[in-house]
C-alpha positions as CSV (number, residue, x, y, z in Angstrom):
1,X,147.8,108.8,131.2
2,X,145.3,108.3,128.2
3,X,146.5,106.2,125.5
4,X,146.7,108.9,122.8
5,X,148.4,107.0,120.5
6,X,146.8,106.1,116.5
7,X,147.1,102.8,115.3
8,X,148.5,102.8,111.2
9,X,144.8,103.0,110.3
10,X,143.5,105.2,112.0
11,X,146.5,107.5,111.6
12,X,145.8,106.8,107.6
13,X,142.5,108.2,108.2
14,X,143.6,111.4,110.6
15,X,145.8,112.4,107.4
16,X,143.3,111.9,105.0
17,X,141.1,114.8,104.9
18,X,139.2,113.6,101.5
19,X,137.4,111.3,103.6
20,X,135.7,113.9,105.9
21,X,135.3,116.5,102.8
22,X,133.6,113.5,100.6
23,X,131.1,112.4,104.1
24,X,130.6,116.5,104.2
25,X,129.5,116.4,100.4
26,X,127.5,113.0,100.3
27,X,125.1,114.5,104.1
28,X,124.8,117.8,101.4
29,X,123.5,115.2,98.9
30,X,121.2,114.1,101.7
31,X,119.7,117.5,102.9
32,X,119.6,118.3,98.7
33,X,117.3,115.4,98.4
34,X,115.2,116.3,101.6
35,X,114.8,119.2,100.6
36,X,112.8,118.0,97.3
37,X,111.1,115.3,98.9
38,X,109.8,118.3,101.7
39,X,108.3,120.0,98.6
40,X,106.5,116.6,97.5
41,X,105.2,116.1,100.7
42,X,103.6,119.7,101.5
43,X,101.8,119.6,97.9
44,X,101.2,116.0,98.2
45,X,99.6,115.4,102.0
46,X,98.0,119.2,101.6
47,X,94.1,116.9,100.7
48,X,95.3,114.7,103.9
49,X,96.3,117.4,106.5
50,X,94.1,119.8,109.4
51,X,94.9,123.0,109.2
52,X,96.9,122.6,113.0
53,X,99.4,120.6,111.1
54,X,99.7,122.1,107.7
55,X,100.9,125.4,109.0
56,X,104.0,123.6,110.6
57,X,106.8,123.8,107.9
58,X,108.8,120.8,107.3
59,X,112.2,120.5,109.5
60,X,115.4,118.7,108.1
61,X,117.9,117.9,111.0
62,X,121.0,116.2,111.2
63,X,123.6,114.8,113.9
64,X,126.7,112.6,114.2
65,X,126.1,109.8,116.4
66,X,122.8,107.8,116.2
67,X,124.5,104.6,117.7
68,X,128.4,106.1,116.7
69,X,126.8,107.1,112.9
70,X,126.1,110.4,111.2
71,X,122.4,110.9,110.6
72,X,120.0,113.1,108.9
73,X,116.3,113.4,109.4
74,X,113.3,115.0,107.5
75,X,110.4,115.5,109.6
76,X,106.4,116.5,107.8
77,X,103.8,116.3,108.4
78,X,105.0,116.6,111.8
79,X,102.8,117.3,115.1
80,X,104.2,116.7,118.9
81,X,102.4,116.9,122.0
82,X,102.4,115.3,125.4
83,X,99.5,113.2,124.5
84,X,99.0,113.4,120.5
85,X,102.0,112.6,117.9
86,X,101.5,112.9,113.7
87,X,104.7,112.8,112.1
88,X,105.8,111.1,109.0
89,X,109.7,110.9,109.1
90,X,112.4,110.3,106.7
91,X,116.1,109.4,108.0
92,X,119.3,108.7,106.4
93,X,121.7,106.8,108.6
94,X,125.2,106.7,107.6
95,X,126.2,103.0,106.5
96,X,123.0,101.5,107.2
97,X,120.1,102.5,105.2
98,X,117.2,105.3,103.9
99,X,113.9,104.7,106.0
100,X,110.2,106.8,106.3
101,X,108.1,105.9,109.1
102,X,104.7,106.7,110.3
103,X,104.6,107.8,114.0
104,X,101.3,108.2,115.7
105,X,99.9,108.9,118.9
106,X,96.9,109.5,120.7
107,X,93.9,111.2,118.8
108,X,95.7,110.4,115.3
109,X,96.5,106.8,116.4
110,X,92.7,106.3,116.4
111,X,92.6,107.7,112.6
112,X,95.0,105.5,110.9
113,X,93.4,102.6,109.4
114,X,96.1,100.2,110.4
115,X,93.7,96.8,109.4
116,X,93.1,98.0,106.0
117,X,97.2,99.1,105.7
118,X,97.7,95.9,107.1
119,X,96.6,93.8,104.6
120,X,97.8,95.8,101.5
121,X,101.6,96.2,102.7
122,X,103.2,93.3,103.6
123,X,106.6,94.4,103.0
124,X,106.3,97.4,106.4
125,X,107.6,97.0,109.7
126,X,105.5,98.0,113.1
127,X,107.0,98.7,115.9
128,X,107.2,96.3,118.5
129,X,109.6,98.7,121.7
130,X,107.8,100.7,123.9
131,X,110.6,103.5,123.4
132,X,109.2,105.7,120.9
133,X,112.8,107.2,119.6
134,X,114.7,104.6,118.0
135,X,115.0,104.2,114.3
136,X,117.0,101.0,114.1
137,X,115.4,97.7,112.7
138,X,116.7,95.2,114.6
139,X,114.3,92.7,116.1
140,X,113.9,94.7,119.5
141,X,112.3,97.5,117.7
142,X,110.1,96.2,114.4
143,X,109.1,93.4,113.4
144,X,107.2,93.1,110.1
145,X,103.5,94.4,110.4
146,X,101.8,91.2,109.3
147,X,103.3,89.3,112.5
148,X,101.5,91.3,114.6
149,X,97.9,90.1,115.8
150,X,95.3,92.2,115.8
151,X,95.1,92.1,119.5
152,X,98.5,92.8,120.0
153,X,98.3,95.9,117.1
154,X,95.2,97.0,119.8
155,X,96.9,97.3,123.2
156,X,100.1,99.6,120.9
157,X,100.3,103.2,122.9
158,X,101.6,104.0,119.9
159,X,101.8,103.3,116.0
160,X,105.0,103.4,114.1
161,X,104.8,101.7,110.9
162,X,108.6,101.7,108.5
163,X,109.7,101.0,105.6
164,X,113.3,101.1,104.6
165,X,115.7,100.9,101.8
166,X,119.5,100.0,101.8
167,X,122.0,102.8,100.9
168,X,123.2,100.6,98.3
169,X,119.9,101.2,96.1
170,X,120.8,105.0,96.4
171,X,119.5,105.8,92.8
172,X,116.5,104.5,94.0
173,X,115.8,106.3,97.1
174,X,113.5,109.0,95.5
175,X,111.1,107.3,94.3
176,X,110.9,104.7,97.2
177,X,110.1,107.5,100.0
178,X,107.7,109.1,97.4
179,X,105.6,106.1,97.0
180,X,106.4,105.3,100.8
181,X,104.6,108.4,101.6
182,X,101.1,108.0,99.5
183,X,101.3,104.8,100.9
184,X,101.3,106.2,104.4
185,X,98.6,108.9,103.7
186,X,96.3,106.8,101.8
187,X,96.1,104.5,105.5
188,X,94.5,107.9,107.1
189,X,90.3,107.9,107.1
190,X,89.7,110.9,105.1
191,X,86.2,111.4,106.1
């Protein structure tokens, strides 16, 4: 028979439905702010952007268990393919931290200017897994950018440079992922 029994805590928790209302307004707080930063980015990366992936609208998505954890997830520019990936994405993960990242693939991997972003951004993270999909930061999955070699930057089938900031520094949050983002854009070639 399954052990269907609650300990006092989590019994505590059951009866407390503030808890869930409060997580329900704070992920509304999160789309809100997505939302906003979406308009920044579509006026911001317009001078950046081909025509192929300015006509895809930005997305805002959101789930419940990245590793156990509610998440939510603002994805523009984005661009998927097979062989070709442009995507800048923002994520909030529940009790961990706010994050943007640069993911590129195939024909934009060879426009990023990753030596000149290199040297002006000390503070990013590249990663270093050869799964494309994970947003965690823990050693198996970025390291910071300037450990890499050039070499090893070289043989990447992928780029995906992050930044991220912790959820304590919430009222700050805005204005990191804005600055994030011209960051990102100004590593493209805009010849």
């Amino acid at each position: 028979m399954a052990n269907v029994k609650l300990s006092p805590r989590e019994l505590d928790i059951v009866c407390n439905a503030d808890l869930i209302l409060t997580k329900n307004n704070i992920i509304a707080k999160v789309y809100d702010l997505f939302g906003s930063l979406s308009e920044y980015n579509v006026s911001t990366a317009d001078q950046f952007l081909t025509e192929e992936i300015k006509n895809i609208s930005p997305k805002i998505s959101k789930g419940e268990n990245y590793e156990g954890l509610p998440w939510v997830m603002l994805d523009y520019p984005r661009y998927f393919t097979a062989n070709d990936v442009f995507a800048i994405r923002t994520y909030f993960w529940w009790g961990n931290f706010f994050s943007i990242t640069l993911h590129v693939k195939g024909k934009f991997q060879q426009q990023f200017q990753i030596n000149n972003f290199k040297s002006e951004n000390s503070d990013w993270y590249l990663c270093c897994n050869e799964v494309e999909w994970q947003h965690h930061f823990r050693e198996n999955n970025f390291k910071l950018l300037n450990e890499f070699s050039d070499e090893e930057i070289r043989k990447l089938i992928f780029i995906k440079l992050a930044k991220k900031i912790p959820l304590n520094q919430w009222d700050d949050v805005e204005t990191f992922l804005k600055k994030a983002f011209v960051t990102i854009l100004n590593g493209f070639n805009k010849d």
